[in-house]
C-alpha positions as CSV (number, residue, x, y, z in Angstrom):
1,X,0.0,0.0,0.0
2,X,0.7,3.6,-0.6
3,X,1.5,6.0,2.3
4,X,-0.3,9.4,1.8
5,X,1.5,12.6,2.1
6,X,0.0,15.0,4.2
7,X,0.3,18.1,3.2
8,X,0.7,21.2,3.9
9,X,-1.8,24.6,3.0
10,X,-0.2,27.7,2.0
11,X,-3.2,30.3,1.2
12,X,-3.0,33.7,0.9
13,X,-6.2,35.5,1.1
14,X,-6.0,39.0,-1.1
15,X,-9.3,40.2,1.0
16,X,-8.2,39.9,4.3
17,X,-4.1,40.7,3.6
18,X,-3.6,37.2,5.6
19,X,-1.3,34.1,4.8
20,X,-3.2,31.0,6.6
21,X,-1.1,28.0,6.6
22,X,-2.6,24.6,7.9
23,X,-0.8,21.9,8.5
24,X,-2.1,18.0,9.7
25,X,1.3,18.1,12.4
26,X,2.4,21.3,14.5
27,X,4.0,23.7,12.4
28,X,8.2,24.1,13.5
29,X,8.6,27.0,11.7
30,X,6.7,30.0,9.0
31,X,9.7,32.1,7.4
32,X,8.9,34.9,5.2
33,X,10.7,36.2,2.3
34,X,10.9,39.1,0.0
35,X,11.8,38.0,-3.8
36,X,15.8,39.3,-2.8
37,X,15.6,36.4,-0.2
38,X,15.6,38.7,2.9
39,X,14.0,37.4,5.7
40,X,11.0,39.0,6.3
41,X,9.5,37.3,9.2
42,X,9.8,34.3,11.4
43,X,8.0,32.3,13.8
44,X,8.1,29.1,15.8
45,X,4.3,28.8,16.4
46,X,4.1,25.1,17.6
47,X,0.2,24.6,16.2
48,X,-1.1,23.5,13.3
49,X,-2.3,26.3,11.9
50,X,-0.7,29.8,12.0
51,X,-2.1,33.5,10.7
52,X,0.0,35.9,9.1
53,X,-1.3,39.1,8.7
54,X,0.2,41.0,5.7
55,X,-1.3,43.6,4.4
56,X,1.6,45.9,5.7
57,X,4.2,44.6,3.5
58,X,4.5,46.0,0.4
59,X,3.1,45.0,-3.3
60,X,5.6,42.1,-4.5
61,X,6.3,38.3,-4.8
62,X,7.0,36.4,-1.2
63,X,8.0,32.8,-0.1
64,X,6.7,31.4,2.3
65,X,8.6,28.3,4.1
66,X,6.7,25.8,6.6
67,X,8.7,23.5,8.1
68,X,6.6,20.6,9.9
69,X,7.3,17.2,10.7
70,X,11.1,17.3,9.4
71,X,9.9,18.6,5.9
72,X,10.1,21.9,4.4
73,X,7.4,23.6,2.2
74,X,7.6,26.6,-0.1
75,X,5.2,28.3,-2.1
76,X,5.4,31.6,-3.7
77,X,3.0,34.4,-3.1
78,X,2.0,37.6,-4.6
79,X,0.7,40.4,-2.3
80,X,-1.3,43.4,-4.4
């Protein structure tokens, strides 16, 4: 038999200037980053699902990195 992944949700919501990330194990790590690579933000939430709010940030492409369970996730986002 096949073993599932479980995988993790990167969404970013344009309405409410918020990145929710879900994940089915506790979330390590959230790191974000401008399209230069600079670190933007970083947290060590410890839940399975974290909020970030950013509307503050300015228009541009960000990567988002959730590290859970020993794996890392990236997605790309664009924030207008």
């Amino acid at each position: 038999t096949e073993a599932e992944l479980e995988e993790i949700d990167i969404i970013y919501s344009r309405a409410s200037g918020e990145v929710r990330i879900t994940s089915p194990e506790q979330i390590n790590q959230v790191q974000l980053y401008n399209i230069q690579g600079v670190l933007i933000k970083s947290l060590a939430p410890g839940v399975e699902t974290v909020t970030l709010e950013v509307s503050n940030y300015p228009n541009g492409i960000y990567v988002v990195a959730v590290q859970s369970n020993g794996e890392i996730e990236t997605k790309k986002i664009i924030i207008n």
